[in-house]
C-alpha positions as CSV (number, residue, x, y, z in Angstrom):
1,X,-198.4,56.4,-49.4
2,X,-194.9,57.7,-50.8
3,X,-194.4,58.7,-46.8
4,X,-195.0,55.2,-45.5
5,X,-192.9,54.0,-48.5
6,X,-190.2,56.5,-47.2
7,X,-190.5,55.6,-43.8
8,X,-189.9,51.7,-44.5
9,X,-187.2,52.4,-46.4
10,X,-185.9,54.5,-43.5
11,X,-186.4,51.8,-41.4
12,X,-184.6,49.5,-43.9
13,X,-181.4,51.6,-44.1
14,X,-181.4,51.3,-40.4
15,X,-181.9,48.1,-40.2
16,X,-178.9,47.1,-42.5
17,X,-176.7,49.5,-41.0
18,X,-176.5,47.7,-37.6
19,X,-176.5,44.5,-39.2
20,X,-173.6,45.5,-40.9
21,X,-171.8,46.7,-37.6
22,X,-172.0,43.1,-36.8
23,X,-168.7,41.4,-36.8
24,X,-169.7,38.1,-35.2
25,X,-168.7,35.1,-37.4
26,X,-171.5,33.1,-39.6
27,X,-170.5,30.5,-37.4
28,X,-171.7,31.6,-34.6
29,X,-175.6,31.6,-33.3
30,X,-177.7,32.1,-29.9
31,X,-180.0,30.8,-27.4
32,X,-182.0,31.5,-24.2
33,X,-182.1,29.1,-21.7
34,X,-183.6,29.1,-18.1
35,X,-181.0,29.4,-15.3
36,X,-182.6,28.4,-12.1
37,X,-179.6,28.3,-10.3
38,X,-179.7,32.1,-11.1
39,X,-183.4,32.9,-10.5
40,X,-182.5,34.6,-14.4
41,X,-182.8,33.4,-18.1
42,X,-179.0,33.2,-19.9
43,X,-178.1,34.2,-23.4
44,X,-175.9,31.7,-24.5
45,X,-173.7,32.1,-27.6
46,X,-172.6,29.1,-30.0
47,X,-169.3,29.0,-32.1
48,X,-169.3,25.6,-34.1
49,X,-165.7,24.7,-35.6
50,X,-165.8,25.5,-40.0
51,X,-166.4,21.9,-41.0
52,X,-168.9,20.7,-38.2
53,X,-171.7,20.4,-40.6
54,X,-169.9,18.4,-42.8
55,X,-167.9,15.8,-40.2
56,X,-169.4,13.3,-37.5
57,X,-167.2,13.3,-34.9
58,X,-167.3,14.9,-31.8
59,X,-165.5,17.9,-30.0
60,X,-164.2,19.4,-27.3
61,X,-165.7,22.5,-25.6
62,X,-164.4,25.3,-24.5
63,X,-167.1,27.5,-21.8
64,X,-166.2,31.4,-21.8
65,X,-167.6,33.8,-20.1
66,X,-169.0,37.7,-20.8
67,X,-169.8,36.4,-24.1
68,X,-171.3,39.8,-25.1
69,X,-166.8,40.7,-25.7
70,X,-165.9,37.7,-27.0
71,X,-167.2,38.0,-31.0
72,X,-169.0,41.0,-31.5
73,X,-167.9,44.7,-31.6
74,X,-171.3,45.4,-31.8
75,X,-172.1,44.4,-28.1
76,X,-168.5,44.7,-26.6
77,X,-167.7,46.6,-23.9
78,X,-164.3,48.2,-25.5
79,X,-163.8,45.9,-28.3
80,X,-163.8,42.2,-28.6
81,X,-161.7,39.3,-27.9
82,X,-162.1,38.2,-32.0
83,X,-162.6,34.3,-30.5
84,X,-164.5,33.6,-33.8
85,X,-162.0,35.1,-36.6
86,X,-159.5,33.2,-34.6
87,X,-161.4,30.0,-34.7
88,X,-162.1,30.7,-38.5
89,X,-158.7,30.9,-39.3
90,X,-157.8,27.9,-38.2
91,X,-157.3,24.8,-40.0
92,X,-157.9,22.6,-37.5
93,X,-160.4,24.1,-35.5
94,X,-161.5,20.7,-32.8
95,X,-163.5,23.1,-30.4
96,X,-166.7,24.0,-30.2
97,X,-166.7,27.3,-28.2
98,X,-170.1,28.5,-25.4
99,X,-170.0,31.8,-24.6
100,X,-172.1,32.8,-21.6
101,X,-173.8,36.9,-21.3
102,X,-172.9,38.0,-18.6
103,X,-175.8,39.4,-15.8
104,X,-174.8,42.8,-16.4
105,X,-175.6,44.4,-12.6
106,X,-175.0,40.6,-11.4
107,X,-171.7,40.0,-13.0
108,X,-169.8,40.3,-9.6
109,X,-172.5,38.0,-8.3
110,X,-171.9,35.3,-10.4
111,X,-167.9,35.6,-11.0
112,X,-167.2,35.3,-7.7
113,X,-167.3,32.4,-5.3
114,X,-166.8,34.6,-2.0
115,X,-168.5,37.6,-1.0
116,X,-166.7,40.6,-0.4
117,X,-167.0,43.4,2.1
118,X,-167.5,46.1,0.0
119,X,-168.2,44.4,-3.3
120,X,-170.6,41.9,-2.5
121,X,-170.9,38.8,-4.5
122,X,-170.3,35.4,-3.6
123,X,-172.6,33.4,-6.3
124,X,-170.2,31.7,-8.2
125,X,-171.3,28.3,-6.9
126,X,-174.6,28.9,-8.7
127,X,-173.2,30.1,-11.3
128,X,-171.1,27.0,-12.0
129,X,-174.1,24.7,-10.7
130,X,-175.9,26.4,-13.7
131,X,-173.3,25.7,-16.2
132,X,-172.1,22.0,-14.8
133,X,-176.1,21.1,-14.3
134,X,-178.2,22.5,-16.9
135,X,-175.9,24.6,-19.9
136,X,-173.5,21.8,-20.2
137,X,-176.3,19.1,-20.4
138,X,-178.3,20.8,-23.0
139,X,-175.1,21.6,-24.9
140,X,-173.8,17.7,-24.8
141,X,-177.2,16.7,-25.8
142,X,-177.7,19.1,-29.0
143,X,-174.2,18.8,-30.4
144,X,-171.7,16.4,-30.8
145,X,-169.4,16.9,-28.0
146,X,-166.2,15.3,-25.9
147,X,-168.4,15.7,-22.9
148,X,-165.0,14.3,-20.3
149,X,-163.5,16.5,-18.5
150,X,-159.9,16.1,-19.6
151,X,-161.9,17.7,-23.4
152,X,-164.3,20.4,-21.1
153,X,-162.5,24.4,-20.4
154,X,-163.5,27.1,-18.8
155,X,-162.4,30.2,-19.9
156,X,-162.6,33.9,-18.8
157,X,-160.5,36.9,-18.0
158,X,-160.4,39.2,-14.6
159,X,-163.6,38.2,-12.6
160,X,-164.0,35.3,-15.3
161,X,-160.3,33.9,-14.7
162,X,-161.4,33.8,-10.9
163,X,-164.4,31.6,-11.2
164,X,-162.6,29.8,-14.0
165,X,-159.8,29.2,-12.1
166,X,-161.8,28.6,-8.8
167,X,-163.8,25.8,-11.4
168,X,-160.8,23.7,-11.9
169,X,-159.9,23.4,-8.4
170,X,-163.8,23.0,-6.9
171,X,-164.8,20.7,-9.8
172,X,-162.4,19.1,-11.2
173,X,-164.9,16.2,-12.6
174,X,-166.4,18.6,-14.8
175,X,-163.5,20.9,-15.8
176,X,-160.3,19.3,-16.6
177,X,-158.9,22.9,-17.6
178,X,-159.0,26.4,-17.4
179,X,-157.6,29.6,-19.2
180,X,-156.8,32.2,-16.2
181,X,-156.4,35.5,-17.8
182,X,-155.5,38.7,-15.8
183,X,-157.8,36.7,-12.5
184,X,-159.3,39.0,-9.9
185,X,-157.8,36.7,-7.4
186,X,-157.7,39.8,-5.1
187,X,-161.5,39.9,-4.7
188,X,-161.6,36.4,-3.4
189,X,-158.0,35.4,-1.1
190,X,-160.0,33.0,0.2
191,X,-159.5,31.1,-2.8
192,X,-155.4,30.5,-1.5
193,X,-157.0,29.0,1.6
194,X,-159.2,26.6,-0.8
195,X,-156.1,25.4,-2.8
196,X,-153.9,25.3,0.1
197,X,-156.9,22.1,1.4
198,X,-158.0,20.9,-1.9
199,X,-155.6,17.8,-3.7
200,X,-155.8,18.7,-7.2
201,X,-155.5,16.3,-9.8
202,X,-152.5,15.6,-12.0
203,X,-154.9,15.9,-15.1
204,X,-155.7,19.5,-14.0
205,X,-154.3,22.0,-16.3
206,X,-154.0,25.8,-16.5
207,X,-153.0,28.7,-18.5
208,X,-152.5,32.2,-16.5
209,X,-151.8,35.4,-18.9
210,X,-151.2,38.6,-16.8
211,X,-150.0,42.1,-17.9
212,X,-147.4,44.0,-15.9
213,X,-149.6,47.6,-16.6
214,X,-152.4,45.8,-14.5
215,X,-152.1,47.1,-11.4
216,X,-149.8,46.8,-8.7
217,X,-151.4,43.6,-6.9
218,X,-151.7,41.6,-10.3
219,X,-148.6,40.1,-10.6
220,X,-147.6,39.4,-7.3
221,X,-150.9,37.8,-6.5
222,X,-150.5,35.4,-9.8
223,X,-147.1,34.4,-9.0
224,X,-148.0,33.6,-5.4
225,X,-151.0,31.1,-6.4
226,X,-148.6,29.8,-8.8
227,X,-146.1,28.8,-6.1
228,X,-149.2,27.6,-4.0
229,X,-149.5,25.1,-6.5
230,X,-146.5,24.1,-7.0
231,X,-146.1,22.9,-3.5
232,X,-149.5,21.1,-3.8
233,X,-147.6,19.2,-6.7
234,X,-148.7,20.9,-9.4
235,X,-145.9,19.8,-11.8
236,X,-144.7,22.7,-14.6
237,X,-146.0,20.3,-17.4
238,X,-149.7,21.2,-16.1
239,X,-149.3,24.9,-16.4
240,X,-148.2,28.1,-18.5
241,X,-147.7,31.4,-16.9
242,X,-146.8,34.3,-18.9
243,X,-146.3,37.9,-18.2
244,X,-146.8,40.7,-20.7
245,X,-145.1,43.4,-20.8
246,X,-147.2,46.8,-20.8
247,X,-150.2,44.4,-21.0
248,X,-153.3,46.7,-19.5
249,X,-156.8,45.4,-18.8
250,X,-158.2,44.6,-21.7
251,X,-159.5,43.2,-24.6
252,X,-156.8,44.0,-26.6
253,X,-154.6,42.4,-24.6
254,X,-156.6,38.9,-24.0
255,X,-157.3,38.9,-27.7
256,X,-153.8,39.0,-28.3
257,X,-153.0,36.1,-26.6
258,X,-156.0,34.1,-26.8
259,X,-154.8,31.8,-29.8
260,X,-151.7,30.4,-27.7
261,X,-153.9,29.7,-24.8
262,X,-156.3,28.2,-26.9
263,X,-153.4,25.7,-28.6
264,X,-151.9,25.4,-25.3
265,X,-155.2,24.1,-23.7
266,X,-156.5,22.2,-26.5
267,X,-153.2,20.5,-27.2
268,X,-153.6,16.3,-27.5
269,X,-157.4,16.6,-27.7
C-alpha cells in the first residue's frame, strides 16, 4: 500500500513538473480537426485576445504556422517565438491568433507549393485548401471573427513565409495579408514566375523580415521578389522590408521582431 502510495506520488511530481515547463499563455487552448485535404488530422492551437470573454465584438485573425514554436518552450524546436506573452502584453490586443502543427516528416509537403528536385514537396495547395475550406470555416463559426480578407493573415517564417507569401498572391480573396519572415523562396523560383503573371491587388499587404547571417542567397532573393513587385505596382505603402543585421535562422530572431510585424499588419483593423 505505502508503495502504490509512493508510486502516485511519483507520478504526481512528474506530472507537475512538465506542467510547469509549460510556458504557453492561459489564453491559449487546442483542438483536432480533420484535414482531408491532407489525408491527416491537424492540431490547431487558439490564442484569444485578454478581454474576449468579456467584449462582443468581433476580431481579426491572424493564421501561423508550426504552431508547436510559436507559444511553448515545451514543444519548440529551439525556443519559441513568445506570440502569446506578446499578445498578453498588449493593451490593445484586436487579434485572435490560429496556430497550425506542423506535419512533422510532411512539413516540406505542405509549406511548399512546388515540388522540388531533391526536396520534394509541392502540397501547399492542399495545404491552404485545408485552411481557406475547412480551419477557417470552423474558426469563423466558433468565435467571433472579421472573417474579410482585408482582417484575415497568414503568417510564418522560412518554409512558412513561402506558402504565406505564395497565399497572398494565389488567394488573395481569402488572405488580404501576410507576414514573410526569412521565406525559403529559393525552394520554390517558380513562385517569381507566378507573380510575374498574377495582378495583385492594391489591398494586398506584406511584411518581409530577413537576417543578413542567413545565408548567402537570402537577401538577394528577398530584394529581387521585392523589386518584382514593385514593377507589378506594388506601391511602398503595401509593404515593409527590413534587414537585420547578424539576424540567423531563428526563433530568436523572428520573436524579436514579431511585435512590429504584428502592428504593422494589424494597423487600421
Amino acid at each position: 500500500m505505502k508503495l502504490k502510495y509512493l508510486y502516485l506520488l511519483i507520478l504526481a511530481f512528474i506530472a507537475t513538473q512538465i506542467t510547469a515547463q509549460s510556458t504557453a499563455s492561459q489564453h491559449i487552448t487546442k483542438f483536432t480537426i480533420a484535414a482531408p485535404q491532407l489525408d491527416s488530422v491537424k492540431t490547431i492551437w487558439v490564442y484569444l485576445p485578454t478581454n474576449y470573454k468579456n467584449s462582443e465584438k468581433s476580431y481579426s485573425v491572424i493564421y501561423m504556422h508550426d504552431a508547436q514554436n510559436l507559444f511553448d518552450a515545451e514543444t519548440s524546436f529551439v525556443g519559441e517565438w513568445e506570440v502569446d506573452e506578446y499578445m498578453d502584453t498588449l493593451t490593445d490586443n484586436e487579434s485572435i491568433i490560429i496556430g497550425i502543427e506542423h506535419g512533422n516528416a510532411k512539413r516540406t509537403d505542405e509549406l511548399t507549393p512546388y515540388e522540388h528536385e531533391k526536396h520534394g514537396g509541392g502540397q501547399g495547395d492542399a495545404y491552404l485548401s485545408f485552411i481557406k475550406n475547412t480551419l477557417k470555416p470552423h474558426i469563423d463559426k466558433t468565435y467571433r471573427t472579421k472573417s474579410d480578407a482585408e482582417h484575415t493573415t497568414i503568417f510564418g517564417s522560412s518554409l512558412g513565409g513561402l506558402i504565406s507569401f505564395y497565399a497572398v498572391i494565389k488567394y488573395p480573396e481569402t488572405f488580404g495579408k501576410a507576414g514573410v519572415f526569412s521565406p525559403a523562396f529559393w525552394i520554390n523560383p517558380e513562385i517569381f514566375d507566378l507573380v510575374e503573371n498574377t495582378k495583385i491587388p492594391e489591398t494586398s499587404k506584406f511584411y518581409f523580415l530577413a537576417g543578413t547571417n542567413e545565408g548567402e542567397t537570402m537577401i538577394p532573393k528577398l530584394e529581387e521578389m521585392i523589386k518584382l513587385l514593385q514593377s507589378k505596382g506594388v506601391h511602398k505603402s503595401q509593404f515593409e522590408s527590413h534587414h537585420i543585421e547578424g539576424g540567423q535562422h531563428n526563433e530568436k530572431l523572428w520573436a524579436t521582431h514579431f511585435g512590429e510585424a504584428y502592428h504593422y499588419l494589424t494597423s487600421n483593423n
